[in-house]
N, C-alpha and C positions, 0 to 999 in steps of 0.2 A: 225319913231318908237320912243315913248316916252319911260320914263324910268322904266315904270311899268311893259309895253309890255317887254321891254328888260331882267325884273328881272325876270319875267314870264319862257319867252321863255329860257333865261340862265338853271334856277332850273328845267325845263322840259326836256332840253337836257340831262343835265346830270343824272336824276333822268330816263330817258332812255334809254341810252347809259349802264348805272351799272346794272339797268334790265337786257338788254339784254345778255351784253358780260357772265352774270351768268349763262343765258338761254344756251349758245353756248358753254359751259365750258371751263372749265383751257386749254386745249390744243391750244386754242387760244393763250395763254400767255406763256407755257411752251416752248411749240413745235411752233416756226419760221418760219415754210416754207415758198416755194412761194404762194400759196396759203391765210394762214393765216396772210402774211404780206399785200396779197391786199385785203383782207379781211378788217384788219385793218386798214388801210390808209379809204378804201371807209366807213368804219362805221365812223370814225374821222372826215372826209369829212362833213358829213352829220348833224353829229350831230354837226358841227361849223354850218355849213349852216342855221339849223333850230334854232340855237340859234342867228346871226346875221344877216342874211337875209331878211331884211322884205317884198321883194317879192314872197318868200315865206310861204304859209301859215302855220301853226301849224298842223291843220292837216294833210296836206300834207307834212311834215318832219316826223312826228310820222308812218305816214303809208310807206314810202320811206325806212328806220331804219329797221321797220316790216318787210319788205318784203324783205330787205338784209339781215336781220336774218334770216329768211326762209328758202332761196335763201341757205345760207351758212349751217344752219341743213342739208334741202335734198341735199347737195355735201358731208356731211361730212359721209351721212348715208348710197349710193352709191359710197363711198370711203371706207365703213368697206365691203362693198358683193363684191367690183371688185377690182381684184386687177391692172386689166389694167387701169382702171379708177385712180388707188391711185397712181400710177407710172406718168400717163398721166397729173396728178394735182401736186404730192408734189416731184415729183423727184423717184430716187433711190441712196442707201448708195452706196460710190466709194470706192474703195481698195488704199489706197495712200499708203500704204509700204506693199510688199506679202513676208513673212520669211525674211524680213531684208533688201529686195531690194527696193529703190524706183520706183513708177509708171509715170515713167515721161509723159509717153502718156495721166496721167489720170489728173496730175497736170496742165497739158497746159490745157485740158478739162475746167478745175474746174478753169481756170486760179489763181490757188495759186502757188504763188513763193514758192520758199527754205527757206525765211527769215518767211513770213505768217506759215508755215509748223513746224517750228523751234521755233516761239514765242509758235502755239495751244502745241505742243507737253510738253513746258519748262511749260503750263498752267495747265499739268498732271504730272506733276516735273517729267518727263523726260528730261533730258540735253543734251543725246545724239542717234540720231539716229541708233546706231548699238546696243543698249538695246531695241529695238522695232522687234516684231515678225511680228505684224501687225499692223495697224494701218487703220479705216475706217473712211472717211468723210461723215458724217450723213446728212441727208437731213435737218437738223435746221441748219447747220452749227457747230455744234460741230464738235471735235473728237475722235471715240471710238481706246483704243490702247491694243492691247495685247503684253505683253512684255515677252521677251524670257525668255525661262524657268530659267535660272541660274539667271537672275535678279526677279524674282518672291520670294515673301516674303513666307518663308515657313508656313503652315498655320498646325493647328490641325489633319487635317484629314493626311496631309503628314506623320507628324510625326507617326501617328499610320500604316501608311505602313507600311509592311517590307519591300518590293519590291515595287519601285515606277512602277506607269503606263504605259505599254507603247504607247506613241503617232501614232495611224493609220491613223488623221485626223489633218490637223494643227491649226483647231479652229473647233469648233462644228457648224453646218451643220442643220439648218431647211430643212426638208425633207418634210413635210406634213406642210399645213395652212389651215385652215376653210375645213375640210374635203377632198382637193383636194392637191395633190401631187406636189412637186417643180420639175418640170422638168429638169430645167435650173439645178440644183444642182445635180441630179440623174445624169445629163448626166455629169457634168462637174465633179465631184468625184469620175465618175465610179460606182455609188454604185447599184446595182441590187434591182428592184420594187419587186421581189416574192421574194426575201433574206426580206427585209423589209415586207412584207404581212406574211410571218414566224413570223417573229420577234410580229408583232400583235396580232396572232392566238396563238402565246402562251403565251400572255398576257388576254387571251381571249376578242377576241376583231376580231369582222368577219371581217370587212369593214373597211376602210382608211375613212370611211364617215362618223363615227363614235367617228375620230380623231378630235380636235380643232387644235392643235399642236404636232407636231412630232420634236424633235432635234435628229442629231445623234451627238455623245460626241465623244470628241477628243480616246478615248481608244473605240469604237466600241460599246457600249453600246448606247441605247434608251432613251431619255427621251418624256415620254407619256402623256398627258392632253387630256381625252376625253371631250365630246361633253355633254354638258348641256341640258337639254331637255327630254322630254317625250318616245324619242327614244332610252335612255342608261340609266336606274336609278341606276346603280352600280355605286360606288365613285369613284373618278378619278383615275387612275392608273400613277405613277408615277416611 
């Protein structure tokens, strides 16, 4: 390979590698999973390959690239309609602290020690575990933390209570996603599907298919996002 071929092929690689990863969006760089990290690796691969390869041809690098781009659109677009499929690919969030207790079953899982546990948490300047209500290990590898009520900063809207809230849930609760109802949560909260089918109908709102997103909030109320689309042209109810 001479050094023309070489300055070529370089300015090409990367001039389609920045195409692409645009094409594929920020979640590629935001959001870490396992998925998006072999993702990553195989487009990186490739586009070294087609840049210092010379048995490899130009062509044949540029359409290789192509079609892992593809490849990764149609799993990311079959990743938004199944949710077995999104689980089967990028994981599910783990409960590593429930009201204050550690999950020790869930940390051998995740093989995260106490010390890994203790640096993400001090990365959210928490310093001590018995200020954490809950704490979920996300499927990028972050940590999402809710911390116990008394250490929570009082905010605008507390003040304006007169009577604080009372807690029926101990974090809010997706009930409804892409029109179809969370099972796993219904059963696992106890919460009754025609108490919630209430709860819609008097939001006017016939059908849970009609739902994008359902949360239920820690004091028992609904949080509602309907459904975009030709089938609901009333504005979102929230």
């Amino acid at each position: 390979m001479n050094i023309a071929e070489l300055g070529i092929r370089l300015i090409l690689s990367f001039l389609t590698l920045l195409f692409l990863t645009r094409v594929m969006g920020r979640k590629e760089i935001s959001q870490m999973t396992f998925f998006n990290f072999v993702s990553a690796i195989a487009l990186g691969t490739l586009g070294a390959s087609l840049a210092v390869d010379s048995t490899l041809s130009i062509r044949n690098g540029v359409l290789a690239l192509a079609a892992w781009t593809l490849f990764t659109l149609v799993t990311g677009l079959i990743d938004l309609k199944s949710k077995g499929v999104r689980k089967a690919v990028e994981g599910s969030p783990k409960v590593v602290i429930r009201q204050g207790n550690i999950m020790d079953h869930e940390l051998k899982k995740l093989r995260l020690d106490l010390d890994a546990l203790n640096e993400l948490l001090r990365k959210k300047n928490v310093f001590s575990i018995k200020d954490v209500d809950y704490a979920i290990f996300e499927t990028d590898g972050t940590l999402s933390i809710l911390k116990k009520e008394a250490k929570q900063p009082l905010t605008k809207e507390d003040r304006m209570k007169a009577t604080p809230a009372i807690k029926q849930y101990p974090i809010p609760i997706p009930i409804i996603e892409d029109g179809r109802y969370n099972e796993k949560h219904l059963q696992q909260y106890n919460i009754n599907k025609e108490w919630v089918d209430q709860q819609l109908v008097q939001q006017g709102i016939q059908s849970s298919a009609n739902v994008f997103y359902a949360e239920l909030q820690t004091d028992g109320t609904i949080f509602i996002d309907k459904m975009d689309g030709p089938q609901d042209e009333s504005p979102r109810v929230h």
